[in-house]
C-alpha positions in Angstrom: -50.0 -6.8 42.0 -51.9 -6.8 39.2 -50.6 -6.5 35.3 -52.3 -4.9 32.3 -52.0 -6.5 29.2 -53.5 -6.9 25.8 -55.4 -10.0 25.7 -54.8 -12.9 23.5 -57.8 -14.5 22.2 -58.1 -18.5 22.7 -57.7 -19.9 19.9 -60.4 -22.4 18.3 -59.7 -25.4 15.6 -61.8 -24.9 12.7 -64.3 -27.6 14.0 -64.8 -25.9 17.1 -62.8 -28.4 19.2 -60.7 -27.6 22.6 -57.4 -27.2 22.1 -54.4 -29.4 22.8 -52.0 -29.3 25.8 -50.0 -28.4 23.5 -51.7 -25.5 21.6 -52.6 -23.9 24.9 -48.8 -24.7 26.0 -47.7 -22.7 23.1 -50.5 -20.0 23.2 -49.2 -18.9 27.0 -45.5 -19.2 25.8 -46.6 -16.6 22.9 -48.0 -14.3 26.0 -45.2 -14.1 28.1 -43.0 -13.4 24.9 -44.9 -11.0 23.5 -45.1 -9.2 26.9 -40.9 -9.8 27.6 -39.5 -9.8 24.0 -37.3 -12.6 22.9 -33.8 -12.3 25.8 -30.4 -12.8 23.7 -29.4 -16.0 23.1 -33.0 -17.5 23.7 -33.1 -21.2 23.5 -36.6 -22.2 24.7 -39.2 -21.7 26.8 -40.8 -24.2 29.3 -44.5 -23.7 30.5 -46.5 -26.0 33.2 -49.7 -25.5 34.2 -49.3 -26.1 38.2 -53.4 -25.8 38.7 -56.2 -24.5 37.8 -55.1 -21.1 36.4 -51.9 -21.3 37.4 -48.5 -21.7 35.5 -45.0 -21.9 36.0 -43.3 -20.3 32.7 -38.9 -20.5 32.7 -37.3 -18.6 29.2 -33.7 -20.6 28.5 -31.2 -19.2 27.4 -27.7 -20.8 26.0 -24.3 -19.2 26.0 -21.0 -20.9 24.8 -17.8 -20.8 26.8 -13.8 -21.1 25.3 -13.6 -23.8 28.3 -16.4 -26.2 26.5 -17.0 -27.7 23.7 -20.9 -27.7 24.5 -23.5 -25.0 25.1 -24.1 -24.1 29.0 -28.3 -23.7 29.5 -30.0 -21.1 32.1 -33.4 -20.4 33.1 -32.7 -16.2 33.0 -36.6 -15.6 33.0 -38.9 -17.1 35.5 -42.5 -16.3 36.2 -45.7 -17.5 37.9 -48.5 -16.3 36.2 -52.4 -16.1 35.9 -54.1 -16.7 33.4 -57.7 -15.7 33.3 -60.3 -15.2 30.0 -57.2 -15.5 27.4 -55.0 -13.2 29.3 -52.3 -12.6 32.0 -53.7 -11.2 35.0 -50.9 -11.3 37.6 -47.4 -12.2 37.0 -44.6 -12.7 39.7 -42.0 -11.4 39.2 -43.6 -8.7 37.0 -43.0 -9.8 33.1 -41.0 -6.2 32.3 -40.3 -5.9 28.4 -36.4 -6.4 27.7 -34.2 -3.6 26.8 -32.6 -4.5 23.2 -29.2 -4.0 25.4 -30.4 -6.2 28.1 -30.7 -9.4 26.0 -30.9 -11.1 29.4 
């Protein structure tokens, strides 16, 4: 299954240096966002690149309950993904753009 998407351009430092871990980290959490929206309660995202292309991206979410005095945490999104030339090019599940009702 195969996912059209608009594609995010890699982003360069001014120097013309490779990125970080972490800028490329936060440049594929940026995709999946854009492509899903931000879920209700949204907490954080965590991304891992597995190999090669491959990545492992989970969306957190926190929700408060009368019965605790701290926040519960849930992985509600989770997706493998491609990433090929600066853009998604299969995702499994399918990233499918939240519903403002849906949140979650």
């Amino acid at each position: 299954m195969s996912q059209n998407v608009k594609k995010v351009p890699v982003k360069k430092t001014q120097q013309g240096e490779q990125e970080t871990t972490r800028e490329r980290d936060e440049r594929v959490v940026s995709m999946v966002l854009e492509l899903l929206g931000e879920p209700l309660n949204y907490f954080g995202t965590t991304v891992r690149n597995i190999f090669e292309d491959k990545w492992r991206v989970n969306v957190w979410t926190q929700h408060y309950s009368s019965d605790r005095t701290t926040p519960t945490h849930t992985i509600t999104h989770s997706f493998f993904i491609t990433i090929q030339n600066g853009e998604i090019t299969h995702s499994d599940p399918p990233i499918i753009q939240l519903d403002e009702e849906d949140g979650v």
